[in-house]
C-alpha positions in Angstrom: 11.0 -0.9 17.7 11.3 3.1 17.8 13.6 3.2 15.6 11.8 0.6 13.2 8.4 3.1 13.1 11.5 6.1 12.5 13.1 4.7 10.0 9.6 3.8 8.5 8.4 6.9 8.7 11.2 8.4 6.7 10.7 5.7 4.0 7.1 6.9 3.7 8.1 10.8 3.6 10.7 10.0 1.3 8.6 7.8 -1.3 6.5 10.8 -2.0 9.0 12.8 -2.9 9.3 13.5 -7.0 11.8 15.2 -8.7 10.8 19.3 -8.6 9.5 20.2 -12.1 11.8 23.0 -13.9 9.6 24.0 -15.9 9.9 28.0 -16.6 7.9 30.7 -15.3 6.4 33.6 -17.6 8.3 36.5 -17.9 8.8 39.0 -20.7 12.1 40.1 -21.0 12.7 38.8 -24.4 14.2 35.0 -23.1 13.2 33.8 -26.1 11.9 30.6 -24.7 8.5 28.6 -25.8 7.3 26.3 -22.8 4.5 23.9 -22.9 2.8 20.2 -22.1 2.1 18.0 -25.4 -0.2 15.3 -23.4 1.0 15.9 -20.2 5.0 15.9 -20.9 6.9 19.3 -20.6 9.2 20.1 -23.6 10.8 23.5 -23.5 12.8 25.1 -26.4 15.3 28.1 -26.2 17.0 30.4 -28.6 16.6 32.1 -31.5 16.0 30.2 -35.1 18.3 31.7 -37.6 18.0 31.7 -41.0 21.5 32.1 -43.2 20.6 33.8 -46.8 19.8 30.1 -48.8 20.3 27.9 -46.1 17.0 27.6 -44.5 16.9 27.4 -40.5 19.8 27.0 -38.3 18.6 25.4 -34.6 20.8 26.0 -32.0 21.7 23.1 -28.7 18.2 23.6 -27.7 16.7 24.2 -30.7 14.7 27.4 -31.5 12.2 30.4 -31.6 10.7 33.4 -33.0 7.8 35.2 -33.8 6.1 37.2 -36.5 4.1 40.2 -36.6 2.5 41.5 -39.6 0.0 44.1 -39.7 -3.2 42.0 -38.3 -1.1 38.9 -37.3 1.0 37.8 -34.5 3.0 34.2 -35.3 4.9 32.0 -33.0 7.1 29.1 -34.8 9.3 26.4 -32.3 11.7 23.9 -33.3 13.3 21.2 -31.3 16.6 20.7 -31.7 16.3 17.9 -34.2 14.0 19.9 -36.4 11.6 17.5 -36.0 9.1 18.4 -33.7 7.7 21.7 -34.4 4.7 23.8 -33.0 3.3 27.3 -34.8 0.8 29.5 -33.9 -1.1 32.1 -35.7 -3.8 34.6 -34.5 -5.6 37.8 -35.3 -3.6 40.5 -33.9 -4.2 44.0 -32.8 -0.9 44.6 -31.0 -2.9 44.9 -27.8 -2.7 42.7 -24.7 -5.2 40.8 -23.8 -7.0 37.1 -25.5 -7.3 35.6 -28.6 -9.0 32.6 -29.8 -7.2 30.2 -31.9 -8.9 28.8 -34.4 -9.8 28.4 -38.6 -11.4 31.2 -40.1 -12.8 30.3 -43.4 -13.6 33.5 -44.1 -9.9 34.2 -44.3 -8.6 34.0 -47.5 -5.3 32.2 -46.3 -7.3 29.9 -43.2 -3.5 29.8 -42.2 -3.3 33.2 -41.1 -5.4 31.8 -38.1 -4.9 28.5 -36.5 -2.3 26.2 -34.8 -0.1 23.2 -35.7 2.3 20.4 -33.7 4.1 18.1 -35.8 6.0 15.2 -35.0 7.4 12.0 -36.9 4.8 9.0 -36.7 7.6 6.3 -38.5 10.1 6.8 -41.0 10.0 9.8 -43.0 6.1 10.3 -42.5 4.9 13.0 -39.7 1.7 13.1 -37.9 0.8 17.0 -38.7 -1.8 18.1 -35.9 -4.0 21.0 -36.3 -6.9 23.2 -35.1 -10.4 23.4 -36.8 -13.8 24.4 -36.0 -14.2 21.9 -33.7 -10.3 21.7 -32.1 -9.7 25.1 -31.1 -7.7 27.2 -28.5 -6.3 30.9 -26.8 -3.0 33.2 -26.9 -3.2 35.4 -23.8 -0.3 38.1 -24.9 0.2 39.5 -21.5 3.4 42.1 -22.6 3.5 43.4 -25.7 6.1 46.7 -26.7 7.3 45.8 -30.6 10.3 44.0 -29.4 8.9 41.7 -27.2 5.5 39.4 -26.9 5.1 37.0 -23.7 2.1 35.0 -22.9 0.6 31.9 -22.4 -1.3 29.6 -24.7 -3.1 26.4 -24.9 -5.1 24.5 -28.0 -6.4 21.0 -29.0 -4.9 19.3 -32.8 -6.1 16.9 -34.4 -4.6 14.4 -37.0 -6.6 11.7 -38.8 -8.8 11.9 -35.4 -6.0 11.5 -33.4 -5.9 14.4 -30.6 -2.7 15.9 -29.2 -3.4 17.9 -26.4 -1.0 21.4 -26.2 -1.4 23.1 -22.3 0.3 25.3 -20.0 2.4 26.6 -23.0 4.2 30.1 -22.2 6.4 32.4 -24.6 8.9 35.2 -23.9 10.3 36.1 -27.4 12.1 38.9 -28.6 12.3 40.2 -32.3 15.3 39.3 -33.7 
């Protein structure tokens, strides 16, 4: 009977065990990795996106990252490896640490220049294209930033035809390429 409640016992421990989540940790040494949850699933993308002179973007195994910065504006951009599923960021940027919202600024000439995107294909050639607006809105922490390399954390809500994709926990280590 002992070894019954035992063996029981170590069923019960067992059954709560779930497989330990890999998903990465910040850093900012330039790993050039974008991590986050789209509606609670992880997907994480490494590598750099390369573009060959006129023939658009090359994704690598895992598929790909990078990041602008122009003179008020910092940009992320992440590609699966299909080319499919893509996310891209854009913020006012003072090359300082610290938060930004994201969000549409219509007094913006480009409402681009601020704001956030996931897109994924909905059936056949046709892809659900999620975005921020006044009402679906979000934050870039850049916690490192030296001109090489950015790293933070980030999080917004998209919307597509009412539809809400959810984008948490996201991180980025990126270095200029």
């Amino acid at each position: 009977m002992k070894i019954a409640i035992l063996i029981f016992a170590l069923l019960y421990v067992l059954a709560g065990c779930t497989k330990v989540d890999q998903y990465p940790t910040l850093s900012h040494s330039g790993k050039n990795i974008v991590a986050y949850r789209l509606n609670g699933r992880a997907i994480v993308i490494r590598g750099h996106l390369v573009h060959p002179t006129g023939m658009g973007i090359y994704l690598g195994p895992d598929g790909g990252v990078e990041y602008t910065n122009g003179s008020n504006y910092f940009g992320i951009y992440a590609s699966d490896n299909t080319g499919m599923n893509n996310l891209g960021i854009q913020i006012k940027f003072d090359s300082t640490t610290g938060t930004y919202p994201i969000y549409m600024d219509p007094t913006v000439v480009y409402p681009s220049i601020t704001g956030a995107f996931y897109n994924t294909p909905s059936s056949g050639t046709n892809l659900h294209f999620f975005q921020t607006d006044n009402s679906h809105t979000g934050y870039v922490h850049v916690t490192y930033y030296d001109g090489d390399i950015i790293a933070g954390t980030f999080s917004f809500d998209a919307v597509d035809s009412g539809q809400v994709c959810h984008i948490t926990d996201g991180i980025f280590d990126i270095a200029s390429q």
